[in-house]
C-alpha positions as CSV (number, residue, x, y, z in Angstrom):
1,X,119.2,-17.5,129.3
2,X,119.2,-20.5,131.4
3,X,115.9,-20.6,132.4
4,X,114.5,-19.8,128.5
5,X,116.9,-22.6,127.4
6,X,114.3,-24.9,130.3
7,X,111.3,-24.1,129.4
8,X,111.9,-24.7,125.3
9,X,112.9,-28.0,126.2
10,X,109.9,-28.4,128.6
11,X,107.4,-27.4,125.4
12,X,109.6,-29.6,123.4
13,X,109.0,-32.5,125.6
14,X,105.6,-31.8,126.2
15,X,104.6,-31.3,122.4
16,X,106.5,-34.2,121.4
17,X,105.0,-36.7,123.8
18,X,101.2,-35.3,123.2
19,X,102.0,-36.3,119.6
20,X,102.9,-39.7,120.3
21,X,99.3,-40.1,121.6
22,X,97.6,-39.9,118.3
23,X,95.3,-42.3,117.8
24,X,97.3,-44.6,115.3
25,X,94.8,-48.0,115.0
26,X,93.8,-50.7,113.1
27,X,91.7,-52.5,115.0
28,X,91.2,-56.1,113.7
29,X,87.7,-57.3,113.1
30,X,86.3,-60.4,115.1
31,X,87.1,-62.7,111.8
32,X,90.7,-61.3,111.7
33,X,91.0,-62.1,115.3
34,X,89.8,-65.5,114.5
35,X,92.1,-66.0,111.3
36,X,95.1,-65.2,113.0
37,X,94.7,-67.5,116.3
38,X,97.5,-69.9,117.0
39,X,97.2,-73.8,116.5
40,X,95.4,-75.1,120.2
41,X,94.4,-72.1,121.1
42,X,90.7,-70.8,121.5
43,X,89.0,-67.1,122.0
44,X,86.1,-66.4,123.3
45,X,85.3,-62.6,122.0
46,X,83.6,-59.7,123.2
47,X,82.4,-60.7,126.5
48,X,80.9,-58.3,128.8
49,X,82.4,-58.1,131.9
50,X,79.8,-55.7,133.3
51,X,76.9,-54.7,132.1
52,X,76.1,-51.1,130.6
53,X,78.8,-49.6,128.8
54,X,80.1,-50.9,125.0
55,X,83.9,-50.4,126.5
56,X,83.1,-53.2,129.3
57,X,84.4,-56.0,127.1
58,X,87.2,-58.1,127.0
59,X,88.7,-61.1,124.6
60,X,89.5,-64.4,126.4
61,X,92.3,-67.0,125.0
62,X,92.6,-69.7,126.0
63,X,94.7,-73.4,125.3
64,X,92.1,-75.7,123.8
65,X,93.3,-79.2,126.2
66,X,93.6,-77.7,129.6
67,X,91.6,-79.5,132.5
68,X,93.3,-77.6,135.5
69,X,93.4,-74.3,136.8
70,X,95.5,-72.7,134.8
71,X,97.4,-68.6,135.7
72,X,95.9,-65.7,133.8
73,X,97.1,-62.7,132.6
74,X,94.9,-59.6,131.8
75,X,96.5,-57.5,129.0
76,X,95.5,-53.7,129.0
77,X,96.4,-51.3,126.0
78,X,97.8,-48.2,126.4
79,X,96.7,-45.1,124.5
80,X,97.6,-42.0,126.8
81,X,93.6,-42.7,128.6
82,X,92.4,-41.5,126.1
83,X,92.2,-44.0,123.1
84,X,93.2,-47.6,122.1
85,X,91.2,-50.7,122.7
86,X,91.5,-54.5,123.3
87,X,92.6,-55.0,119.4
88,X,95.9,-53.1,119.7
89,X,97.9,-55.6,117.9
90,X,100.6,-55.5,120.4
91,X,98.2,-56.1,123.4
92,X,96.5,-59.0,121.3
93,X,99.6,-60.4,119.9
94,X,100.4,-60.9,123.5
95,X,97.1,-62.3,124.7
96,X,97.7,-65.1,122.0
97,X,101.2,-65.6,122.4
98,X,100.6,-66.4,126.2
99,X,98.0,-68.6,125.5
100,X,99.5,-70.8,122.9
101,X,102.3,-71.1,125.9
102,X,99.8,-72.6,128.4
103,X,98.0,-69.2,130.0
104,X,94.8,-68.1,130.0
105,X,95.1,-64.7,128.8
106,X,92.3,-61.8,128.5
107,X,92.7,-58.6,126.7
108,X,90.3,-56.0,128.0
109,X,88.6,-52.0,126.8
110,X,88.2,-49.6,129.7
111,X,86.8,-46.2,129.7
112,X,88.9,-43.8,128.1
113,X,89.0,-40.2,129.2
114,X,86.0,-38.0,127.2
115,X,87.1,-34.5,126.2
116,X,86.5,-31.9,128.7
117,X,86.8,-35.4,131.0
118,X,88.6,-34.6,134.3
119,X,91.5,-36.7,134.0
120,X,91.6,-37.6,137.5
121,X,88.1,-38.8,137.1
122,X,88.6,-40.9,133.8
123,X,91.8,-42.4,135.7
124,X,89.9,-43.6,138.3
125,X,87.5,-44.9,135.8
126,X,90.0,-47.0,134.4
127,X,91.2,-48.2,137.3
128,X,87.4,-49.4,138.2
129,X,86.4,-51.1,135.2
130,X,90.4,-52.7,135.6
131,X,89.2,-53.9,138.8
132,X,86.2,-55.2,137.8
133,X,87.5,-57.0,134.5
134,X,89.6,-59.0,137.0
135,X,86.6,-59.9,139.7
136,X,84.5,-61.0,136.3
137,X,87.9,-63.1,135.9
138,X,87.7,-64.7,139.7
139,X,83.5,-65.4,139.1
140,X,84.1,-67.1,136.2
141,X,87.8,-69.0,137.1
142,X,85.9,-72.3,137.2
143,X,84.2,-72.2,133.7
144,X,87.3,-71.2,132.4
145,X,89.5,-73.0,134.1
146,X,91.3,-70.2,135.2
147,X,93.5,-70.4,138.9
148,X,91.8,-67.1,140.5
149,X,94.9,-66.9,142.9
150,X,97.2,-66.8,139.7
151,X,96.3,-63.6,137.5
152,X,98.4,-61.5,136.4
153,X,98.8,-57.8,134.9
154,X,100.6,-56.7,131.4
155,X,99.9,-53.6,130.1
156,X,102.0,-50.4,128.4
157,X,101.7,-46.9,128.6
158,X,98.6,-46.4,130.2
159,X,97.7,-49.6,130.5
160,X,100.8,-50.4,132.4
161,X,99.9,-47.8,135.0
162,X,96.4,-49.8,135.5
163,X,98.6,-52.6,136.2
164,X,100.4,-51.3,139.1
165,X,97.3,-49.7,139.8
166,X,95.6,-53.1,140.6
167,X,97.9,-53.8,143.5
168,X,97.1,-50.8,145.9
């Protein structure tokens, strides 16, 4: 009795947190993006970070008077791998928030895991294009004026495991 007591929880959990996953967006549109921007603050939009794939972009924010190296933080949506994108209104919210408060701030896509995907593959995916959004970060500190020895990592759900992900 026990053990059938477990393993209807166990589906319950499972079922319930597969659910959460749907893919629940409204994406806002480059003009929306650009309507909602805080006083002082600038975006640079859709800027490849590699070349070769449509998910290897990333929105930069930025304070419109800064001179100096300034920290950056990369924001990365979550989306269970396998959806979500740059726009997440939480994730860009963020990204703009931080950069009216004196950051430079860059809210990135990734590949997402493609049904019939190994997981383990489109994970590792992730964390590569993660990896590489933050080099494309380090090339381009000076025309940005970003500190390349002050970046930092935000990210939920999956995006909060690329985060930790960027450290090992």
């Amino acid at each position: 009795m026990k053990l059938l007591l477990w393993i209807s929880l166990g589906i319950f959990c499972l079922v319930t947190s597969v659910n959460a996953q749907k893919n629940r967006q409204n994406n806002p549109t480059d003009k929306t993006v650009l309507n909602q921007l805080p006083k002082g603050v600038i975006a640079a939009l859709n800027l490849p970070y590699r070349e070769g794939n449509e998910r290897w972009t990333l929105d930069l924010f930025y304070p419109e008077n800064i001179h100096d190296a300034t920290p950056a933080i990369v924001f990365i949506h979550g989306g269970g791998w396998r959806n979500g994108n740059k726009r997440k209104w939480g994730i860009l919210n963020a990204a703009m928030t931080f950069a009216k408060k004196g950051y430079v701030t860059a809210s990135l896509n990734y590949r997402l895991i493609q049904k019939n995907e190994n997981p383990a593959v489109g994970i590792q995916n992730g964390v590569e294009d993660v990896k590489c959004a933050v080099r494309w970060l380090r090339a381009n500190a000076e025309k940005y004026n970003i500190d390349p020895k002050r970046i930092g990592g935000y990210g939920n759900s999956a995006g909060a495991q690329l985060v930790s992900m960027l450290g090992l």
